[in-house]
C-alpha positions as CSV (number, residue, x, y, z in Angstrom):
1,X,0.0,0.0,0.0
2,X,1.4,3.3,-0.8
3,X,1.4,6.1,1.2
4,X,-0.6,9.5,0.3
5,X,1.8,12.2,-0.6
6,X,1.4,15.3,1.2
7,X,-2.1,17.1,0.5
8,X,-3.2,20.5,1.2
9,X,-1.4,24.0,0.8
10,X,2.2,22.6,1.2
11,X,1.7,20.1,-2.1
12,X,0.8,23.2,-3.8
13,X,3.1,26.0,-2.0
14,X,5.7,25.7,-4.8
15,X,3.6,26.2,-7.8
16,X,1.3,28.6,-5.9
17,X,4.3,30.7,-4.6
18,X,5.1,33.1,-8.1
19,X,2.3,33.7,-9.6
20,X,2.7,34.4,-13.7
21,X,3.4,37.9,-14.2
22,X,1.5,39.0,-18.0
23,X,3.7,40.2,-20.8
24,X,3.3,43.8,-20.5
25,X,3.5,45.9,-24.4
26,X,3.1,49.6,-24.3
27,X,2.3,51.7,-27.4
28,X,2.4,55.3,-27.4
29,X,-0.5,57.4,-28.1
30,X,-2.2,60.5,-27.3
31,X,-4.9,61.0,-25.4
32,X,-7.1,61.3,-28.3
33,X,-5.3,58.3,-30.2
34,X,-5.4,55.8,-27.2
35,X,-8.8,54.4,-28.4
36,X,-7.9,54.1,-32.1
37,X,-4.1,52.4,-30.9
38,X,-6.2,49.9,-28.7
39,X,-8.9,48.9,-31.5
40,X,-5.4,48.0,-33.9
41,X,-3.9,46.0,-31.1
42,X,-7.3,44.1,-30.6
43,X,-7.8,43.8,-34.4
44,X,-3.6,42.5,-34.5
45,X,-4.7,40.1,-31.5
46,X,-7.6,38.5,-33.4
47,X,-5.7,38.6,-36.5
48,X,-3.1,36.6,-35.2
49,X,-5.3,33.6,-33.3
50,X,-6.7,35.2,-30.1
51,X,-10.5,34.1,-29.7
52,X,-12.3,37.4,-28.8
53,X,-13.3,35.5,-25.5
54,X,-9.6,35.9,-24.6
55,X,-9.3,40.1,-24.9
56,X,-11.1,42.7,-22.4
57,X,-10.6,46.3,-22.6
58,X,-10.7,49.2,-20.6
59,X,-11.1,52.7,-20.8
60,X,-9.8,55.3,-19.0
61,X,-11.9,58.3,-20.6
62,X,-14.7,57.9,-22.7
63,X,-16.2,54.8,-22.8
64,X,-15.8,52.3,-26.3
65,X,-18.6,53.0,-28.2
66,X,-19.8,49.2,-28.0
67,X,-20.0,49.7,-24.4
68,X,-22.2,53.2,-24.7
69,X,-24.5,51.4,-27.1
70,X,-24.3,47.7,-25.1
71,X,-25.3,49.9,-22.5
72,X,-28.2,51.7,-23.6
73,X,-29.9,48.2,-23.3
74,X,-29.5,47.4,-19.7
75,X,-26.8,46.8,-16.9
76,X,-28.0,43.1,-16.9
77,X,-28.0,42.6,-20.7
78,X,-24.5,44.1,-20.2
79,X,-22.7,42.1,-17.9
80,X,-24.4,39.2,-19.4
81,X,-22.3,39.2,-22.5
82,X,-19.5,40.1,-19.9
83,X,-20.0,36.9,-17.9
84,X,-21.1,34.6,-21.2
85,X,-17.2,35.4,-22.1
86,X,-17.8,34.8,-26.2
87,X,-16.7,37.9,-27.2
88,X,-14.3,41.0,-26.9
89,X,-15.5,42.7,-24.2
90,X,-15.5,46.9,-23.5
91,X,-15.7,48.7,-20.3
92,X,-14.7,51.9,-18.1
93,X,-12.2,51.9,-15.7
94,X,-14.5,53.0,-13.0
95,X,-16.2,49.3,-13.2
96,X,-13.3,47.6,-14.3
97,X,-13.0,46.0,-10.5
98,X,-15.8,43.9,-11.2
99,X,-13.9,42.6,-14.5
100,X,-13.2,38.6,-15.2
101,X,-9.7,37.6,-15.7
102,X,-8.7,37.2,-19.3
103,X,-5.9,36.0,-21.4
104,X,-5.7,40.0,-22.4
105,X,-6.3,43.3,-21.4
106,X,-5.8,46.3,-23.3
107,X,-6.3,49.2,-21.6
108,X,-6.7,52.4,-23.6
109,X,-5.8,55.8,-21.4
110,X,-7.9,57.8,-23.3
111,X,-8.1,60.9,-20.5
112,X,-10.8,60.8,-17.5
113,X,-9.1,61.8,-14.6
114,X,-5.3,60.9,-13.6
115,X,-6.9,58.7,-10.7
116,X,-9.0,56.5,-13.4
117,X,-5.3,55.2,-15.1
118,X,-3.8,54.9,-11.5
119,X,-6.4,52.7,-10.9
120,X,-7.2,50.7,-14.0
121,X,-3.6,49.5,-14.8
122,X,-2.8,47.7,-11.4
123,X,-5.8,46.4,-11.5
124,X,-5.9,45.4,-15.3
125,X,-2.5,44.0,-14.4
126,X,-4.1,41.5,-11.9
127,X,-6.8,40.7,-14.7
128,X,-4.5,39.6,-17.7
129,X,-3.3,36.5,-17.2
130,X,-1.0,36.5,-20.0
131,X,-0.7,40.0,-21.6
132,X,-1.5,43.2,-20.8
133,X,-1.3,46.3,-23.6
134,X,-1.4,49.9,-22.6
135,X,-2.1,52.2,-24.6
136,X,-1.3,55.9,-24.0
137,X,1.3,58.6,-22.7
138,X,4.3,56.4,-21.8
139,X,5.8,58.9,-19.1
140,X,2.1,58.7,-17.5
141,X,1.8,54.6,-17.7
142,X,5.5,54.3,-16.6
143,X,4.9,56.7,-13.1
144,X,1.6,54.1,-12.7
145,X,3.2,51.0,-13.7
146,X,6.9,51.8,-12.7
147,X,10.1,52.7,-15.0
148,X,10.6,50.2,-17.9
149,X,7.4,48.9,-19.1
C-alpha cells in the first residue's frame, strides 16, 4: 500500500508561490489616439489567433462605443455578455474591479481623470493572465506602472 503524498497547501506552496506575471506591451498614443491604438492592437490580437473571448478592454476616458450602445440596453443585458465570455468585451475603468480575468487586457488611457489610469492599470495588471497592452502617454503609464514597461 502506498502512502498518500502530502495534501493541502504545502503540495501546492511551490507552484502557488510566483504567480505568472502578463507580458506587459506599451504603445504610445495621445490622449485622443489611445482608443484608435487599442482597436489595432485588438484587431492585430484576433488577427493573429486570439479568440475574442480571450481580450477585455478598458477605458480610462470615454467609454468604447460598443459599451455606450451595449449599454443603452441594460446593466444586466450588459454584464451578461461580460460573464457569457464569447466575445471581446469593452468597459470603463470606473467598473473595471468587477472585471473577469482574461488571457488580455488592453487598456486604452484615453483621459478621465489621472486617478481613473492609476487605478485601471494595477488592477488590469491582476486581470491579464498572459498580456496586458497599454495604450497611452508612456511617461504617464511608466509613473503608474513603474520605470521600464
Amino acid at each position: 500500500m502506498a502512502k498518500p503524498g502530502p495534501s493541502g497547501p504545502a503540495a501546492h506552496a511551490a507552484s502557488d508561490a510566483v504567480p505568472a506575471t502578463p507580458q506587459i506591451q506599451l504603445i504610445p498614443a495621445s490622449v485622443e489616439g489611445a482608443l484608435d491604438a487599442a482597436e489595432e492592437a485588438v484587431d492585430l490580437l484576433l488577427d493573429s489567433g486570439r479568440t475574442p473571448g480571450d481580450v477585455l478592454v478598458i477605458t480610462t476616458g470615454e467609454q468604447h462605443p460598443w459599451a455606450a450602445h451595449e449599454l443603452s440596453f441594460g446593466e444586466a443585458a450588459y454584464w451578461a455578455q461580460h460573464d457569457s465570455g464569447d466575445d471581446v468585451f469593452y468597459m470603463d475603468a470606473a467598473v473595471a474591479s468587477r472585471a473577469a480575468a482574461r488571457p488580455v487586457v488592453v487598456v486604452a488611457v484615453n483621459g478621465g481623470p489621472d486617478a481613473a489610469a492609476a487605478t485601471a492599470l494595477p488592477l488590469a495588471l491582476t486581470r491579464a493572465g498572459a498580456l496586458l497592452i497599454v495604450c497611452g502617454d508612456p511617461q504617464q503609464i511608466n509613473s503608474v506602472l513603474g520605470a521600464g514597461v
